[in-house]
N, C-alpha and C positions, 0 to 999 in steps of 0.2 A: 907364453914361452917364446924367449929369441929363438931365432936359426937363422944359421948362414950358409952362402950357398955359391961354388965357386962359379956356378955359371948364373948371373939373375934368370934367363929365360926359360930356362928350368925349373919345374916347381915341383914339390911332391904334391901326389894328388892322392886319395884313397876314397875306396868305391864299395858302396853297397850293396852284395848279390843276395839273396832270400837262397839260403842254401836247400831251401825243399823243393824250387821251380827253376832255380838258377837264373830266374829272372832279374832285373834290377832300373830303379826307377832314372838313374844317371843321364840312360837315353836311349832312343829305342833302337828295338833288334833289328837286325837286317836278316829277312823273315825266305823260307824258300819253299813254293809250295809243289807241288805235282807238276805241274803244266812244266815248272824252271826245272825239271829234271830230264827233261828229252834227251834222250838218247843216253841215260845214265841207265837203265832197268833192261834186262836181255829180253824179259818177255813185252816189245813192245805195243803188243795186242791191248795186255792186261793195262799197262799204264794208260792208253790212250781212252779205256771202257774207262778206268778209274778217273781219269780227272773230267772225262763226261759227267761222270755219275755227280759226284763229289771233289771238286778240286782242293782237299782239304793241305792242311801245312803240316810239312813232312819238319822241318827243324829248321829252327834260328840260334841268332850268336852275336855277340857283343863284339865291335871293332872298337878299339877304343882310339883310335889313330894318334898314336903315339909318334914323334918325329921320324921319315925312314933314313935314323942311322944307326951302323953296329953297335955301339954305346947304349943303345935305347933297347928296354925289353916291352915286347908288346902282351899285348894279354887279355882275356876274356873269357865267359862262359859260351859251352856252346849247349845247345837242348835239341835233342832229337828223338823224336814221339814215337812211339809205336806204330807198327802195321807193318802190310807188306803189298807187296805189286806182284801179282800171279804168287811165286814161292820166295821172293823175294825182301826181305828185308827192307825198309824204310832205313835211311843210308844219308850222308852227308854226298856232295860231288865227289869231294876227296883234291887234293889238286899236289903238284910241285912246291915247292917253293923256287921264287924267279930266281934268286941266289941260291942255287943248287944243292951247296954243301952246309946248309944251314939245317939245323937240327928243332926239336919242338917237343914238349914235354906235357901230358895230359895227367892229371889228377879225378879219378871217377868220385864224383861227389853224389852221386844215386842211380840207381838204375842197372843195368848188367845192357853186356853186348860185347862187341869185339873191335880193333882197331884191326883195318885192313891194311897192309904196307906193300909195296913195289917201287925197287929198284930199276932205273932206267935199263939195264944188264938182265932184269926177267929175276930177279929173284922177291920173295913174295913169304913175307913173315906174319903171323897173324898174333894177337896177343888178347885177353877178356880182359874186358871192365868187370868192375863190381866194386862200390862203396869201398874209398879209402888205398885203391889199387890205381898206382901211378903206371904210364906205357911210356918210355924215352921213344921216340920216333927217330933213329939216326940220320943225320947228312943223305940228299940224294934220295930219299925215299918218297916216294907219294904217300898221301894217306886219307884215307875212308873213315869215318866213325859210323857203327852198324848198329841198332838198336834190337838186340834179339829179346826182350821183353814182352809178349803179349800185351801189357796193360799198363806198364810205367816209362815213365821219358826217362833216356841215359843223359843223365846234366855232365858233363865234363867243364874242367877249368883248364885251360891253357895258356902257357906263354912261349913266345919265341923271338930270336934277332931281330930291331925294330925295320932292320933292311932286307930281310928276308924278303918281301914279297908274294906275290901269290901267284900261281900259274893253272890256271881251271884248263885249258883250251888243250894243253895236250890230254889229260882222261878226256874230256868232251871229245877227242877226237876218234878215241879207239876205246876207250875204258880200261879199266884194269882188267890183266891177264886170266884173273880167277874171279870168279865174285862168291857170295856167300848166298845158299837155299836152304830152306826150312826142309828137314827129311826127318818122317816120323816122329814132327814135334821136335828135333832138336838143328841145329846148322852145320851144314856140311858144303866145304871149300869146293868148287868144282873150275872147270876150264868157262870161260869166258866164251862162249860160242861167236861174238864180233873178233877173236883172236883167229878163228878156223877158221875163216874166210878171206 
C-alpha cells in the first residue's frame, strides 16, 4: 500500500497493548514502586513499614515520546495495581501539566477506581473508573489515578498535547488538597492533613 505524507519525518506508527494487562511488548514501562512515592501517602508511618517490608510496584506506564509539539498527540497505557498504604489507596503521583492549560483524556479499559482532579484555585473534582468509562481531565487540573479494587489492576489508556509536559514536583511538594481512604470497605474523599499544617 502507497502513502504519502506531507511531512517525511513523520510517520505513522501503531502499537500493541494486551488489553487484559495493558501491558505492551513496544518497550518497557517506566515502572514506580513504594520507596518513588515519598511523601505522596498521609500515613507516612505505614509507607515507610511497607516498603521495608515489601517494596512492591505500586503502577507503571507507557511514554511513547512522541515529538514535544502541539500538533503531536501523546499516548499510553497506564497500570495501577491494587493495595493500600495504612487506609490508603495505591495511587499514581498525579502531576500538572508543565503547559498548564492543556487538557488529557483517560479511557478505563479494566479494573474500577477513581480519577482524582485539583485545580491550582482549590477546587477538587473526582470521577470512577470502570470498563469502557472515559474521564476528560480539563485544562489546569492535576490528576491522580486511584486503584480502589482489592484484587485487579485499573489499566487506563490515555492521550494528551504532545507539549504538554509534565509537572510531579508541585504535588510532591504539598500533595493534593483531599486524598482518598478506604471507610468501611468503600472510599471516602477526605481533607489532606499536609494541607492543615
Amino acid at each position: 500500500m502507497s502513502t504519502t505524507s506531507l511531512d517525511p519525518t513523520v510517520t505513522a506508527v501503531a502499537t500493541q497493548f494486551d488489553l487484559a494487562t495493558g501491558l505492551t511488548e513496544a518497550r518497557p514501562s517506566l515502572q514506580r514502586r513504594l520507596s518513588d512515592m515519598s511523601g505522596m501517602y498521609a500515613d507516612t508511618a505505614a509507607l515507610s513499614a511497607a516498603v521495608d517490608a515489601d517494596d512492591v510496584l505500586t503502577y507503571e506506564f507507557y511514554d511513547f515520546g512522541v515529538p514535544s509539539l502541539e500538533t503531536e498527540v501523546a499516548y499510553g497505557t497506564s497500570i495501577t495495581y491494587p493495595g493500600k498504604v495504612g487506609d490508603e489507596y495505591f495511587m499514581t503521583k498525579g502531576h500538572f501539566h508543565t503547559r498548564l492549560e492543556s487538557a488529557e483524556i483517560y479511557l478505563c479499559l479494566s479494573g474500577q477506581g477513581l480519577m482524582l482532579m485539583e485545580s491550582p484555585e482549590g477546587d477538587v473534582q473526582v470521577e470512577e473508573f470502570r470498563p469502557g468509562r472515559s474521564v476528560y481531565v480539563p485544562g489546569r487540573y492535576a490528576h491522580r489515578s486511584i486503584n480502589t479494587s482489592p484484587d485487579e489492576p485499573l489499566i487506563t489508556f490515555f492521550a494528551f498535547p504532545g507539549d504538554a509536559g509534565h509537572d510531579y514536583g508541585t504535588i510532591e511538594t504539598k500533595g493534593f488538597r483531599r486524598i482518598v481512604l478506604e471507610r468501611d470497605g468503600a472510599p471516602v474523599l477526605v481533607d489532606n492533613p499536609r494541607w492543615q499544617s
